[in-house]
N, C-alpha and C positions, 0 to 999 in steps of 0.2 A: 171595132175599137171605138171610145167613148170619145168626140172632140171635145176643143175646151170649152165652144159653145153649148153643146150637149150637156157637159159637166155644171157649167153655170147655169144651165135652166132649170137643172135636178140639184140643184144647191140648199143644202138644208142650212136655216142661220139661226141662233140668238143675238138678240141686240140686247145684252146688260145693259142698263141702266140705272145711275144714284139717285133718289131722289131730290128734289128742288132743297133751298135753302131752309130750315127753320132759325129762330130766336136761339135756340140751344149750341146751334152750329157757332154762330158768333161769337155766344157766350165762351163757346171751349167748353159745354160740360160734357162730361160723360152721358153719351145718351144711347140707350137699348131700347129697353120697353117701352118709356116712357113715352106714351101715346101723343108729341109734340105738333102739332100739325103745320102745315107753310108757312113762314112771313111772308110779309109784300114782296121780299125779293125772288124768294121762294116761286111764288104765284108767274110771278113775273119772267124767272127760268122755265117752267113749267110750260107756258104760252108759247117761250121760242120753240122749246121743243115741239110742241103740237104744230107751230109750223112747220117747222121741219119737215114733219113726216106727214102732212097733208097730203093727201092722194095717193101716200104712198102703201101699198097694198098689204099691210100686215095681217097678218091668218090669222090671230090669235094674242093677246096683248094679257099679263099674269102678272101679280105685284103681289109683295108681305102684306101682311092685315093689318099694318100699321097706316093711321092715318096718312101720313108724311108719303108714306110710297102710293097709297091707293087716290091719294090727288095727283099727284107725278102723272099714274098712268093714265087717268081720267082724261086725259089731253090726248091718248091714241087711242082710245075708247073703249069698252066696257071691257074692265078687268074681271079675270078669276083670280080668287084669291090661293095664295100655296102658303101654309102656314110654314112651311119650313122655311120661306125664306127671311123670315122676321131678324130682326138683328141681335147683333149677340147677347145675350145675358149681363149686365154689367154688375150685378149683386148690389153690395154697399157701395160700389163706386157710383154708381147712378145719380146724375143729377152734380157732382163735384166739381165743381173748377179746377186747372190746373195745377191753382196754389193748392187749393184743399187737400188734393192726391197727397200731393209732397208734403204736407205739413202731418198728415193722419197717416203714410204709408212710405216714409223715406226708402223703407230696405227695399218696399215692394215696386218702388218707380225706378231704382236701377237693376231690378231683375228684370222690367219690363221695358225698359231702352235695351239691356244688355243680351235677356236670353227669353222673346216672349213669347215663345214657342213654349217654353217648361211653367207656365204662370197662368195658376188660376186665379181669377179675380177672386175676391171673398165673396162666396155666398152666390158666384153665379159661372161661366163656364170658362174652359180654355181655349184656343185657337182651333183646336183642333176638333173640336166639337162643332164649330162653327162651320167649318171644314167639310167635314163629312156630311153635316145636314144641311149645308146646299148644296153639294153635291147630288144628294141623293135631291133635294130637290129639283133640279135641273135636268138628271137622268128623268123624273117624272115626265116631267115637262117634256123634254129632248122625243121620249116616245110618243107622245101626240102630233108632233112635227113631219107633214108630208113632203115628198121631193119637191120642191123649187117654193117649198116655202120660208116665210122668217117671221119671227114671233119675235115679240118685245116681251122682255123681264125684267120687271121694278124693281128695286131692292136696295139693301144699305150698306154701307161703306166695306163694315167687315165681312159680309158673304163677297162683296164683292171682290175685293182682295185677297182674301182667302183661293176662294174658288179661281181667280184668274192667276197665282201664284203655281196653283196645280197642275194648270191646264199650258204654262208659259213654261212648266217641268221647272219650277223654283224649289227650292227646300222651303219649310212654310216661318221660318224664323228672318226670312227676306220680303215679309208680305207687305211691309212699309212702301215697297218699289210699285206695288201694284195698288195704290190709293186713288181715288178718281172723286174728281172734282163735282159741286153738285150739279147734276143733268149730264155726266160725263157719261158718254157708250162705250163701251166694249165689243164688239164683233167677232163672234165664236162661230166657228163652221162645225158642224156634225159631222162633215165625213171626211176633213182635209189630217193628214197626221201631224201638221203645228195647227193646232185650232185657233188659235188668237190672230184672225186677217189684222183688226185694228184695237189703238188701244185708248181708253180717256177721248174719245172725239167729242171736245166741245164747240166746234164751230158756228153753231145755232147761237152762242152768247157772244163772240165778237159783234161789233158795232149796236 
């Protein structure tokens, strides 16, 4: 019979991770593709995190091909890149400010407070695309992952709520509960059946 030390050594983990701050973040625009790379604060989140996890023994370290994430990871050391985990599509919203949304899409920002599980952006994807293609990224990844190992995975705000909405057994129209702050972790076990141990750990940015 397996103790729980036993179990803990053969412990398979993902550590989600949000990328560091950019300029865009501040701003409030809508940001997908747009290939934004760190600010200073940014930079600066990025650093705590690599202390953090100084010495600490990660197998394998994988982030989107978006700038923004592949500096993030750069700080646990050499990433492979997973295209799937690129952030969502935001079509014509891309790049908007708050005001701009509401002033160019009134009907479309209260279908998108009220029901944004059913809401395609214009011109680029739904929730649930976003969904499935980290998902499916993750099961990638999850397959390379040996007993008692943990691999870090970079990534942006929407795979990341998304995917931890799924995996916390949410309906995905509650993905707002699952937002995580920039450099925030999430801690997922591969073989526990609640796989979410923790959730948003940003303790590397107090003081």
């Amino acid at each position: 019979m397996e103790t729980t030390l036993t179990a803990s050594l053969h412990a398979r983990r993902l550590l989600l991770i949000r990328h560091g701050q950019t300029a865009w973040n501040i701003e409030r625009r809508f940001l997908g593709r747009t290939d934004v790379p760190l600010d200073a604060v940014g930079l600066d989140q990025a650093a705590r995190l690599g202390r953090r996890f100084a010495g600490f023994p990660l197998a394998a370290v994988w982030a989107s091909p978006l700038a923004r994430a592949r500096q993030t990871a750069a700080v646990l050391g050499d990433a492979r890149i997973e295209p799937g985990l690129v952030e969502m599509d935001m079509g014509d919203l891309e790049g908007l400010s708050g005001t701009d949304f509401a002033a160019r899409y009134p009907e479309l920002v209260v279908q998108w407070r009220d029901e944004p599980d059913a809401v395609r952006l214009p011109g680029g994807e739904v929730l649930a695309d976003v969904q499935v293609r980290g998902l499916a990224a993750l099961a990638r990844i999850a397959a390379t992952v040996a007993p008692g190992e943990t691999v870090a995975v970079v990534t942006h705000q929407l795979i990341l709520a998304t995917v931890v909405c799924h995996s916390a057994g949410a309906p995905l129209a509650q993905f707002r509960s699952y937002m995580h702050r920039n450099t925030g972790i999430t801690t997922l076990s591969l073989d526990d059946v609640t796989p979410v141990l923790s959730f948003d750990d940003a303790a590397h940015l107090d003081g």
